[in-house]
ZAGU-240880 format. One record per residue (C-alpha): residue number from 1; residue in one letter; x, y, z. Coordinates in Angstrom, 1 decimal. Last residue first. Layout:
<nodes>
num=NUM; residu=a; px=X; py=Y; pz=Z
...
</nodes>
This chain:
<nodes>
num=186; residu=x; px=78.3; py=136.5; pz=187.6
num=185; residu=x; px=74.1; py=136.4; pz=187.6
num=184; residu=x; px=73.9; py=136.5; pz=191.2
num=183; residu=x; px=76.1; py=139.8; pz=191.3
num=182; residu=x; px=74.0; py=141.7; pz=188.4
num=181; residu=x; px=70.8; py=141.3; pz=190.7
num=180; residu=x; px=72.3; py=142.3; pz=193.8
num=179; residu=x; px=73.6; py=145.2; pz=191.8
num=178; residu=x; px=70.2; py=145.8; pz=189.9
num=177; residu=x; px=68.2; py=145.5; pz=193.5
num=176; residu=x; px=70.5; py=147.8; pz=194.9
num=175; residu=x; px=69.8; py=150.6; pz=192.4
num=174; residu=x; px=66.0; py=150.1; pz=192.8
num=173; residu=x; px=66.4; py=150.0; pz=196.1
num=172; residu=x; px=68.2; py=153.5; pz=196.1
num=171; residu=x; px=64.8; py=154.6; pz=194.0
num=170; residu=x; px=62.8; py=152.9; pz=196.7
num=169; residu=x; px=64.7; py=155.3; pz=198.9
num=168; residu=x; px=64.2; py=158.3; pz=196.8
num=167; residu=x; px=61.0; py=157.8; pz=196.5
num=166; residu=x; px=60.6; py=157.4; pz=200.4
num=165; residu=x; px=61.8; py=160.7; pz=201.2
num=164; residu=x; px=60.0; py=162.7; pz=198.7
num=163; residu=x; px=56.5; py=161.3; pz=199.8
num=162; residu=x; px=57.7; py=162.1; pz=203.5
num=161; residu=x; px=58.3; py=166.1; pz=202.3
num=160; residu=x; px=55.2; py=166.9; pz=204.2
num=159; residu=x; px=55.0; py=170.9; pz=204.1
num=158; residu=x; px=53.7; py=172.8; pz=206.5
num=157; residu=x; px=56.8; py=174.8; pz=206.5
num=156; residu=x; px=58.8; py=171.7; pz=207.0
num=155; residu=x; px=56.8; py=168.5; pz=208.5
num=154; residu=x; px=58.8; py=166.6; pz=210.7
num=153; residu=x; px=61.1; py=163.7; pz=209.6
num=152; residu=x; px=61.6; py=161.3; pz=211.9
num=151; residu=x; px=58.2; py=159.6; pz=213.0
num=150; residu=x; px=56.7; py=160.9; pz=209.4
num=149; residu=x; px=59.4; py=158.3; pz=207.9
num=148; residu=x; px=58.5; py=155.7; pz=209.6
num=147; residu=x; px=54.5; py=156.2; pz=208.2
num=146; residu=x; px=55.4; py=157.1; pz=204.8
num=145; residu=x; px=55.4; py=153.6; pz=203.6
num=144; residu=x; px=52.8; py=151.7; pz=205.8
num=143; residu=x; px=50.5; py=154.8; pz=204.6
num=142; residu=x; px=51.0; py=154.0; pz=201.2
num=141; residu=x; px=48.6; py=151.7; pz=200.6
num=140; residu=x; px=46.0; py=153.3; pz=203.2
num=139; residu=x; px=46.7; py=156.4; pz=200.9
num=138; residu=x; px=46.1; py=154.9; pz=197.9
num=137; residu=x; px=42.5; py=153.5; pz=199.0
num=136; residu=x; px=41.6; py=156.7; pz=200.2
num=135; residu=x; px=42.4; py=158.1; pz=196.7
num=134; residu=x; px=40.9; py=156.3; pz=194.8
num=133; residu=x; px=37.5; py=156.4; pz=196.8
num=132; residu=x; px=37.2; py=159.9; pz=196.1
num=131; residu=x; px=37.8; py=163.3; pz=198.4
num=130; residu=x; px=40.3; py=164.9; pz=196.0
num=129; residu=x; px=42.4; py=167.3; pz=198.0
num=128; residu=x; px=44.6; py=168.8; pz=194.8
num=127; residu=x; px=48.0; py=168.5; pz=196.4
num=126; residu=x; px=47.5; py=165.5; pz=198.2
num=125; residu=x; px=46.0; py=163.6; pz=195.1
num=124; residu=x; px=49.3; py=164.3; pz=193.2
num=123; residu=x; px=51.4; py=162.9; pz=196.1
num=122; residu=x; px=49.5; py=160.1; pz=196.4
num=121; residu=x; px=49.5; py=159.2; pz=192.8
num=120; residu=x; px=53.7; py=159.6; pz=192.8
num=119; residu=x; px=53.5; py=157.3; pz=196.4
num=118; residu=x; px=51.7; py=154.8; pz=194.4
num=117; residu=x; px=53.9; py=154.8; pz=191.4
num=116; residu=x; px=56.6; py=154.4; pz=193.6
num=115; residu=x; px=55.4; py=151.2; pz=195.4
num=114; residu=x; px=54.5; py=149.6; pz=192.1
num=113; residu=x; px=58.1; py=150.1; pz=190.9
num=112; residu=x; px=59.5; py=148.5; pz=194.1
num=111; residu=x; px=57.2; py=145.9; pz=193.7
num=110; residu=x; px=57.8; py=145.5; pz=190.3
num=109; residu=x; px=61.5; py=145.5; pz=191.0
num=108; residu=x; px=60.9; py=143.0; pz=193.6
num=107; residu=x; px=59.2; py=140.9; pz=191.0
num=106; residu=x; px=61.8; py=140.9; pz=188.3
num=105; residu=x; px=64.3; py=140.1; pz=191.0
num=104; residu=x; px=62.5; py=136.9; pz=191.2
num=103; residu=x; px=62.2; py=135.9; pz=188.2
num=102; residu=x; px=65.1; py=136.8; pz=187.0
num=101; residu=x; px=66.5; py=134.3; pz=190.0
num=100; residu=x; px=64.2; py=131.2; pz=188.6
num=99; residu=x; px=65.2; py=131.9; pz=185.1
num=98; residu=x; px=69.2; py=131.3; pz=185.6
num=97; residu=x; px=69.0; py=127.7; pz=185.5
num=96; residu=x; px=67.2; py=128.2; pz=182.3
num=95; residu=x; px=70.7; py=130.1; pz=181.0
num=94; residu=x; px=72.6; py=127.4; pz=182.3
num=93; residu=x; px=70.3; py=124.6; pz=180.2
num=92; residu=x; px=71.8; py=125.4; pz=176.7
num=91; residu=x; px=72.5; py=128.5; pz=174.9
num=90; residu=x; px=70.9; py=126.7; pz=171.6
num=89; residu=x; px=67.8; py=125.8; pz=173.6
num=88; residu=x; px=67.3; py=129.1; pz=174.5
num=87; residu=x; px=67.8; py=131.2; pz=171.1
num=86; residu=x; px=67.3; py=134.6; pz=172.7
num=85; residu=x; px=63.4; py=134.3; pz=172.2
num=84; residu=x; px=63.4; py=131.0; pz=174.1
num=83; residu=x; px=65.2; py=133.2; pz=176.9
num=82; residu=x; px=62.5; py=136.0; pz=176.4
num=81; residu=x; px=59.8; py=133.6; pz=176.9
num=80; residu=x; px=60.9; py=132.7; pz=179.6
num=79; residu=x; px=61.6; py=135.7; pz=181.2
num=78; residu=x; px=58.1; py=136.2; pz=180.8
num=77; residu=x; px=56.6; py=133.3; pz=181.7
num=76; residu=x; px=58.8; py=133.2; pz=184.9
num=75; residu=x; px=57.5; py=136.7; pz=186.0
num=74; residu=x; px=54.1; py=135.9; pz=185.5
num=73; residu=x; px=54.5; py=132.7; pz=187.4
num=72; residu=x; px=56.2; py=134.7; pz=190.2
num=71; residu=x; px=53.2; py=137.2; pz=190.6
num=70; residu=x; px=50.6; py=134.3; pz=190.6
num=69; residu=x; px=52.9; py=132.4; pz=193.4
num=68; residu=x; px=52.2; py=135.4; pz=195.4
num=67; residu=x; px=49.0; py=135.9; pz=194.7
num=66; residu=x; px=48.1; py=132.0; pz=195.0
num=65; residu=x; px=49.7; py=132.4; pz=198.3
num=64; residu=x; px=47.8; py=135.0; pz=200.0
num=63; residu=x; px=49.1; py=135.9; pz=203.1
num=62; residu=x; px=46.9; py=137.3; pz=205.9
num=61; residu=x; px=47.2; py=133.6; pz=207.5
num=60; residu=x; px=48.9; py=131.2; pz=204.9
num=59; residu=x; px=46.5; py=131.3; pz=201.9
num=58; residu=x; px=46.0; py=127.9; pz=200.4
num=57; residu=x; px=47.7; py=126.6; pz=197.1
num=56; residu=x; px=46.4; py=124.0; pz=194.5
num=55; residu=x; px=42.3; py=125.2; pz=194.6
num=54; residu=x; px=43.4; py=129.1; pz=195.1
num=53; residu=x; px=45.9; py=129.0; pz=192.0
num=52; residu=x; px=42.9; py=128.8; pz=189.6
num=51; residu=x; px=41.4; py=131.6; pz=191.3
num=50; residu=x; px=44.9; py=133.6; pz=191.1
num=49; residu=x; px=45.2; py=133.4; pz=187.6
num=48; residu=x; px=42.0; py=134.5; pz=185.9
num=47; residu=x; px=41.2; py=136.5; pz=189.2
num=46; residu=x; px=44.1; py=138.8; pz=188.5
num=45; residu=x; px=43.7; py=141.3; pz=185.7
num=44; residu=x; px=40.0; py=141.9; pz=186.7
num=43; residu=x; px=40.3; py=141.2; pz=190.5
num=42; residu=x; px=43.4; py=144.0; pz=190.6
num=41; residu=x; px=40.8; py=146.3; pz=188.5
num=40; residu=x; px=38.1; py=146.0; pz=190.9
num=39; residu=x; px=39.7; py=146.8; pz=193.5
num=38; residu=x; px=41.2; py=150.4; pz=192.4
num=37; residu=x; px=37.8; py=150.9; pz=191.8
num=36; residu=x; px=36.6; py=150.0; pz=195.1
num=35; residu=x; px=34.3; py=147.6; pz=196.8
num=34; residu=x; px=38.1; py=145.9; pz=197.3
num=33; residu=x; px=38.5; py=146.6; pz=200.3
num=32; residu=x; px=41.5; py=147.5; pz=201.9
num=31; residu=x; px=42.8; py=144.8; pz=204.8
num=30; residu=x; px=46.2; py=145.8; pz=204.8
num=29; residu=x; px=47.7; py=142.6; pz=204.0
num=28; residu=x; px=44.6; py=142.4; pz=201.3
num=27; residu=x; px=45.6; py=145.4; pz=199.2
num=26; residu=x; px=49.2; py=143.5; pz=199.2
num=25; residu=x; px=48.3; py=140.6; pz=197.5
num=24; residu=x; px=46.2; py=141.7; pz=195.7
num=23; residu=x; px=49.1; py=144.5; pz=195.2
num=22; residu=x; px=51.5; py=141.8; pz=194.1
num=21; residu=x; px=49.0; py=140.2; pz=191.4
num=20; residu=x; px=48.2; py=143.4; pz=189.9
num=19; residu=x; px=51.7; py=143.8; pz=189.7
num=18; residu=x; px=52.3; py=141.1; pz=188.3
num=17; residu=x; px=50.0; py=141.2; pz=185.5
num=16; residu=x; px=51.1; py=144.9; pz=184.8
num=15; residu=x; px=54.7; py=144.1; pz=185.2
num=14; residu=x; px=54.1; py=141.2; pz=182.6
num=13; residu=x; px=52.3; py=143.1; pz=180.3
num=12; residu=x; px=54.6; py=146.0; pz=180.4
num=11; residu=x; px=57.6; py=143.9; pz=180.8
num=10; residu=x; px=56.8; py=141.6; pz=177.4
num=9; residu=x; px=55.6; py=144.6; pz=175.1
num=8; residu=x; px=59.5; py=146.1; pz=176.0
num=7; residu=x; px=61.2; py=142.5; pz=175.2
num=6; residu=x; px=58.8; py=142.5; pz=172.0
num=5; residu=x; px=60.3; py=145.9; pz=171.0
num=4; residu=x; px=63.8; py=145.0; pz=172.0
num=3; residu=x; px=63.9; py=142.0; pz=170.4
num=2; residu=x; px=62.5; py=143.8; pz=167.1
num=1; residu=x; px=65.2; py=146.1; pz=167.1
</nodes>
């Protein structure tokens, strides 16, 4: 019991850390400001590991590194710390081989996860027409998203199903992801 509570303390920080990280990141692949309030909360969670990051590791183009490598550092910490947690040095070095990959799928699926939440927001938003900066911001985020999916799928009754679409996609990632994730670790 108490694994699982400090295993469930461990993903929300982490996911939050990386995911502020990941949609730095991704806020500035879009070019959204960040004069916003969405904005200011990614520099608040972010700068204290990402400014740091800036003076060993440039940006490549519209990339930004640090956030990037940010992202990843959370996700190592936290997996980690849950291997040390596990009795680490008593499993031996296999399981530490194995921290790089959880790593990384730990960030897609924050990705993926950050991705939804954003397409829930802008769905809510849409169906109360809130004129705020919020919700510009999200829309530009999700905008790359919906985008394909408005080429193909026309509205229905006025209705943009689009939103609806793309969960379930991200939701089909989601179940990839796991079985990619579950092969590696074989």
């Amino acid at each position: 019991m108490l694994f699982q509570i400090v295993s469930f303390l461990l993903d929300v920080v982490g996911g939050l850390l990386t995911g502020a990280c990941l949609l730095r990141l991704y806020m500035q692949l879009q070019r959204v400001s960040f004069a916003n309030p969405v904005g200011r909360l990614v520099f608040a969670l972010s700068d204290w590991l990402v400014l740091p990051l800036r003076k060993l590791l440039p940006a490549a183009g519209r990339w930004d590194l640090p956030s990037l490598a940010g992202a990843l550092l959370v996700q190592l910490a936290q997996y980690l710390l849950l291997w040390l947690l596990l009795g680490g040095f008593s499993a031996g070095a296999m399981g530490l081989a194995w921290l790089p990959w959880m790593a990384l799928f730990g960030m897609a699926r924050v990705a993926v996860s950050g991705m939804m939440g954003l397409l829930i927001v802008y769905a809510v938003l849409s169906w109360v027409q809130t004129r705020s900066p919020i919700s510009d911001v999200i829309a530009r985020l999700c905008e790359p998203v919906l985008r394909p999916i408005r080429r193909v799928l026309p509205l229905l009754g006025g209705i943009d199903l689009s939103p609806l679409v793309a969960l379930v996609a991200l939701q089909v990632a989601m179940i990839v992801l796991g079985h990619l994730q579950a092969g590696v670790m074989r």
